[in-house]
C-alpha positions in Angstrom: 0.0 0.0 0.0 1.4 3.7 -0.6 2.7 5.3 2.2 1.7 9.1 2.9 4.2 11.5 3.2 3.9 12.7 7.3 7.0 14.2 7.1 5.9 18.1 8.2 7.7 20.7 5.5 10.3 23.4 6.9 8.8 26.9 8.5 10.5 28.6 6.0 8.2 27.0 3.1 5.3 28.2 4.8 6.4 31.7 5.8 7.5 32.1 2.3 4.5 30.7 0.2 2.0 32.8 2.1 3.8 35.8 1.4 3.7 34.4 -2.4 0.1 34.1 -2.2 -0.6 37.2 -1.3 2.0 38.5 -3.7 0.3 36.5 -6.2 -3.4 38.1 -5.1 -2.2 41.7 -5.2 -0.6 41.6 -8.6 -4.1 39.8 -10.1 -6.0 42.7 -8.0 -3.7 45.1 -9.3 -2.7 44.4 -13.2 -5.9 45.0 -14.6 -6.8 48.5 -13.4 -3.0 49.3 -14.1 -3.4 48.4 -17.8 -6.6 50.2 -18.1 -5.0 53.4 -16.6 -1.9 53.2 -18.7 -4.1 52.9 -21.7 -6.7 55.7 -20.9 -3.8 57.9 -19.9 -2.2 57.7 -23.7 -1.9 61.6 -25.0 -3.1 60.4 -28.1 -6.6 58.5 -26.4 -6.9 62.0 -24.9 -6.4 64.0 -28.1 -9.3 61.3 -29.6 -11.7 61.4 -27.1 -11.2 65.5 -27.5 -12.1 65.4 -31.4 -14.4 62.9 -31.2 -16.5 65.0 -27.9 -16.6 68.2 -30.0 -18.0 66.3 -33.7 -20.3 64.0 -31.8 -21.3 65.8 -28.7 -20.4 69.7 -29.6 -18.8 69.1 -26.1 -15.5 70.8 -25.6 -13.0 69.5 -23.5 -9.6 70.1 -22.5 -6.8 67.6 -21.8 -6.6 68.7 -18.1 -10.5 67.7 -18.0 -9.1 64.1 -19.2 -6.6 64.1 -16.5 -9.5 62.5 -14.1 -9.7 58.7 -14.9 -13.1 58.5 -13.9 -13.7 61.4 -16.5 -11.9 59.5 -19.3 -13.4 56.2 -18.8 -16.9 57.7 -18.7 -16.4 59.5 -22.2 -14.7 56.5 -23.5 -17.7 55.0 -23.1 -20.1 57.6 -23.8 -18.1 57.9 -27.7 -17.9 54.3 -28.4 -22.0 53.8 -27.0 -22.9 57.1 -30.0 -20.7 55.1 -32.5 -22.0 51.7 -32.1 -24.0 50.1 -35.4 -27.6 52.3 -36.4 -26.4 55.3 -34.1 -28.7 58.2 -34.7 -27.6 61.0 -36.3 -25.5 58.6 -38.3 -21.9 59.3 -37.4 -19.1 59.8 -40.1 -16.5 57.4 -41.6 -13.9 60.0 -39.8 -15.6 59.7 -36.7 -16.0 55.8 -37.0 -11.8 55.7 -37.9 -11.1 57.9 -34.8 -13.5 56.0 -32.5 -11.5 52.5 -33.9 -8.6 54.2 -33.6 -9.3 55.0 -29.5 -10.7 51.7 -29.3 -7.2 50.2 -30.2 -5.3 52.7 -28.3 -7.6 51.9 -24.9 -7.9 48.2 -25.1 -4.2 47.6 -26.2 -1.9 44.9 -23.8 -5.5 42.9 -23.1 -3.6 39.8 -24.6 -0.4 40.3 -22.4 -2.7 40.6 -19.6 -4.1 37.3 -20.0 -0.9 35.4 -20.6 0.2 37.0 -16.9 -3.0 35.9 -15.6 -2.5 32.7 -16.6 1.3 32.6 -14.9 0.1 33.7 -11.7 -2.5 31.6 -11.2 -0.1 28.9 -12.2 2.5 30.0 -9.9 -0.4 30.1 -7.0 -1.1 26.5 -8.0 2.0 25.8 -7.8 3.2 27.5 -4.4 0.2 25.7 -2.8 1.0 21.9 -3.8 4.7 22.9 -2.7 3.3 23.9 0.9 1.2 21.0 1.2 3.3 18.2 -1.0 6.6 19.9 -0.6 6.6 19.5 -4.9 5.6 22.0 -7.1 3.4 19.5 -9.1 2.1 17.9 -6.0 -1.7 18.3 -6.7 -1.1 16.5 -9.6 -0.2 13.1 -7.3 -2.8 11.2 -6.3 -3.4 8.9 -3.8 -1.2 6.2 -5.0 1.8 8.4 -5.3 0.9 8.7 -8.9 0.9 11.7 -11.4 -3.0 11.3 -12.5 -4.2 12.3 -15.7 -7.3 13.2 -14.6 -6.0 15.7 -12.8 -3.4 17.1 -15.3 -6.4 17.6 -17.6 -8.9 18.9 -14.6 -6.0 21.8 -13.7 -5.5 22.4 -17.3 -8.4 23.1 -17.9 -9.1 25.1 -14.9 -6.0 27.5 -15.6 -6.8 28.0 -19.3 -10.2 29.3 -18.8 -10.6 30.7 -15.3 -7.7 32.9 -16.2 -9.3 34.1 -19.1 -12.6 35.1 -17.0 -11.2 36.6 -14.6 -8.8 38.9 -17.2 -11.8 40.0 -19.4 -14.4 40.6 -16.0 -11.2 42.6 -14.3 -10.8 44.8 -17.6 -14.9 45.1 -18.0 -14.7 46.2 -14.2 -12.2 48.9 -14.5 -13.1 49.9 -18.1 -16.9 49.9 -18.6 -18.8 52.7 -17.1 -21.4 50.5 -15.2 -19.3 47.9 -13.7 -22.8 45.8 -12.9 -22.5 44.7 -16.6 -18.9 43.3 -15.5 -19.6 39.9 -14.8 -22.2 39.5 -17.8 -19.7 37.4 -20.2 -21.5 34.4 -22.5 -19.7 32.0 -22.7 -21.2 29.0 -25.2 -22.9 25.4 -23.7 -20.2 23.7 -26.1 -17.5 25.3 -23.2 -19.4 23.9 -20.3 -19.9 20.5 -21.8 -16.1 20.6 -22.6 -16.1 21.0 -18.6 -18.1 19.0 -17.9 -16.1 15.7 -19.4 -12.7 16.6 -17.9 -14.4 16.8 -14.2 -16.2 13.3 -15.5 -13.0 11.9 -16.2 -11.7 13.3 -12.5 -14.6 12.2 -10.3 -15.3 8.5 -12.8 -11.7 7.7 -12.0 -11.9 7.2 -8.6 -15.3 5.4 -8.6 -13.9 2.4 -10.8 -10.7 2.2 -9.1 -13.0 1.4 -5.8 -13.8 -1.6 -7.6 -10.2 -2.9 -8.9 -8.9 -1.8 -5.1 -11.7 -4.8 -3.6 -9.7 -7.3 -5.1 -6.6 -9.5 -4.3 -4.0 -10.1 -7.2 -4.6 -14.1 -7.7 -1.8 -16.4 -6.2 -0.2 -17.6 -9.8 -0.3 -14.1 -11.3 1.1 -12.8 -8.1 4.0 -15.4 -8.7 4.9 -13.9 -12.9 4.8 -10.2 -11.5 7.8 -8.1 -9.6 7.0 -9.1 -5.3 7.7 -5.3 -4.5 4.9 -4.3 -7.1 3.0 -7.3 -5.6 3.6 -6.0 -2.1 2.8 -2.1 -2.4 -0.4 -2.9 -4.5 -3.9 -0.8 -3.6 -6.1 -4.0 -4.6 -5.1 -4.7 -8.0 -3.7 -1.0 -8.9 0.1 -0.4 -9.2 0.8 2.1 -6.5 4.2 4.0 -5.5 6.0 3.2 -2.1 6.4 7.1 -1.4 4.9 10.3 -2.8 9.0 11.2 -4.4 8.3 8.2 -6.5 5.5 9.8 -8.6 7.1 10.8 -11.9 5.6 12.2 -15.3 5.6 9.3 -16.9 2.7 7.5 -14.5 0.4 9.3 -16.6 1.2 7.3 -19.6 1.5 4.1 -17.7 -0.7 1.3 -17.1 -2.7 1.2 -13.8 -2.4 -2.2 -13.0 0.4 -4.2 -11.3 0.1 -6.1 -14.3 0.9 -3.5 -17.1 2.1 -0.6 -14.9 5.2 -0.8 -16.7 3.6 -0.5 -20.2 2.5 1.9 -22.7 -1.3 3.1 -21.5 -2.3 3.7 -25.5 -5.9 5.3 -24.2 -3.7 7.6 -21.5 -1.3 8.3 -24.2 -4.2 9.3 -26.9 -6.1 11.0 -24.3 -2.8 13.3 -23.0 -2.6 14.6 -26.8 -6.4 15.2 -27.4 -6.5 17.3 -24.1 -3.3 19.1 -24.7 -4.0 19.9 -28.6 -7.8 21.1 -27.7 -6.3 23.2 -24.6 -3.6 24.3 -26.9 -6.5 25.2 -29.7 -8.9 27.0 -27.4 -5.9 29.0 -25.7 -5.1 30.2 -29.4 -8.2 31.3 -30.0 -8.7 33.2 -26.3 -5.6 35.2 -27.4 -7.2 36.1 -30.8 -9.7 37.5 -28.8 -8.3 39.3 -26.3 -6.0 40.6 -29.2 -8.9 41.9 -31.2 -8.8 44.9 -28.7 -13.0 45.0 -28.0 -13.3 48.5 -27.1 -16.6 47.9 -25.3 -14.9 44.9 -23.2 -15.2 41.3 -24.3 -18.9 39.8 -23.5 -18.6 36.7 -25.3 -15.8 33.7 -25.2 -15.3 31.8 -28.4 -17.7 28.9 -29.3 -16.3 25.2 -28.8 -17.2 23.4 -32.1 -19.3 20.4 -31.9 -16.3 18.5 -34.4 -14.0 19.0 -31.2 -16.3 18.2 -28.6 -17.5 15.3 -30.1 -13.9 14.3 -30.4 -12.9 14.8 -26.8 -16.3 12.9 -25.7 -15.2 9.7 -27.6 -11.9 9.8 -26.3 -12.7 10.1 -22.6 -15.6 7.4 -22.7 -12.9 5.0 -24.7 -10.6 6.2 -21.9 -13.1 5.7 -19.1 -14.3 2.7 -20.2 -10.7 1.0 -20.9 -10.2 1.7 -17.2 -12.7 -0.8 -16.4 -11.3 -3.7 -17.9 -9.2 -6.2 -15.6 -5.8 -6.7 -16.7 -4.9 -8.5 -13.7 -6.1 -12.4 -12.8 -7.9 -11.7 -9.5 -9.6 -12.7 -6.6 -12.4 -10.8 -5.0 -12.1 -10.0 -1.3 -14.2 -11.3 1.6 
């Protein structure tokens, strides 16, 4: 059976990573509105929302009335809500190029943004399992001492699009005139079903592992396998002596005394389908925050059904080649 590791981590860890953590906290808290300021604080955003106040409003201000954030952000949005598609008066293609133009100049670094977002949520993740695993990739181990799949895909996941919430709410917060409007981002039912078959994946695992962990390895297949695999089994599951024997490779690996040192074909397919769609959809959350939405981004790209379909199939294959025995057994009384 695998042994937990009781062995309490040094002061120093802890002292440190809570100061990380709340470095971590202020730098999310802080990034956003810092962006936005930088932005909205461009001379040339102020000489735009000058020309565009005096041909769209007949309203003339000064650059020292723009030296007020509060001031900026509310014209900002007052110009780009009297531009927006079947305005009335219609508004000129001069006016529309300067209002594109501001919208550029205000919404600019959104991308770089994200990609920091992204970091320091993985650094948090990161500081955390070091604190409580005393290894940086520690969450990833299960309870068998192993580096789980499920899990790689379930924090994946997690990082990719929490990450990318939180970086367009924060920049709809401190850039959109009525903040209650903030949190109203759509994202698209093909996203949550994408969510929705990683956490399968995460919370199935365990319940068809109960069932290989009832039995006892039978007496002549114990005799062709390796006694110390024999010995530290959970059941019929391979499982690790201590928690610094997980390595990177246990997610390719059977789960099985019998094939844990083989080639898992449905781990190894299923490690490139989650990594290529996360890969995908991360390519296409930067094209977004890239496009530079002046009005903030209310809507995350749309999963196709080609790729969900895809990933469906090859977590049920995945799933369902977890349930097959490839250990002789015996089950316990």
């Amino acid at each position: 059976m695998a042994q937990l590791r009781l062995a309490p981590l040094p002061r120093t860890i802890g002292l440190t990573g809570f100061a990380g953590l709340l470095g971590i906290l202020a730098l999310l808290l802080a990034l956003p509105g810092l962006l936005v300021h930088a932005n909205l604080s461009k001379p040339a955003a102020k000489e735009l929302v000058i020309a565009l106040d005096r041909e769209l409003f007949g309203k003339e201000l000064t650059k020292r009335d723009l030296s007020d954030a509060d001031v900026m952000k509310a014209e900002l949005n007052r110009i780009l809500a009297g531009v927006q598609e079947g305005a009335k008066p219609p508004v000129s293609d001069d006016a529309l190029r300067q209002a594109a133009d501001l919208g550029e100049h205000a919404s600019a670094g959104q991308g770089v943004l994200w990609i920091a977002a992204l970091v320091l949520m993985g650094c948090f993740f990161m500081i955390v399992s070091l604190r409580v695993t005393g290894r940086p990739f520690g969450l990833l181990v299960n309870e068998r001492n192993l580096i789980s799949l499920s899990r790689f895909q379930t924090v994946l996941w997690t990082l990719v699009l929490l990450s990318a919430y939180y970086t367009a709410a924060s920049l709809r917060i401190y850039g959109l005139q009525d903040i209650e409007e903030a949190l109203n981002i759509a994202m698209d039912w093909h996203l949550w079903a994408l969510m929705g078959i990683s956490f399968t994946s995460l919370v199935a695992t365990p319940l068809i592992h109960t069932t290989k962990q009832a039995k006892t390895i039978d007496p002549d297949e114990a005799g062709k396998l390796q006694p110390a695999d024999v010995e530290g089994s959970d059941g019929i599951l391979f499982a690790n002596s201590s928690f610094a024997d997980a390595s990177w490779t246990d997610m390719f690996e059977g789960e099985e005394v019998k094939n844990a040192r083989y080639v898992d074909l449905a781990k190894l397919q299923m490690f490139f389908f989650t990594v290529i769609a996360a890969l995908s959809y991360a390519a296409l959350l930067l094209q977004m925050f890239n496009t530079r939405a002046p009005g903030g981004i209310a809507t995350f790209p749309a999963v196709s059904e080609g790729l969900l379909a895809l990933l469906g199939i090859s977590h049920a294959g995945y799933l369902t080649s977890k349930t097959i025995d490839r250990t002789k057994s015996t089950a316990q009384t």
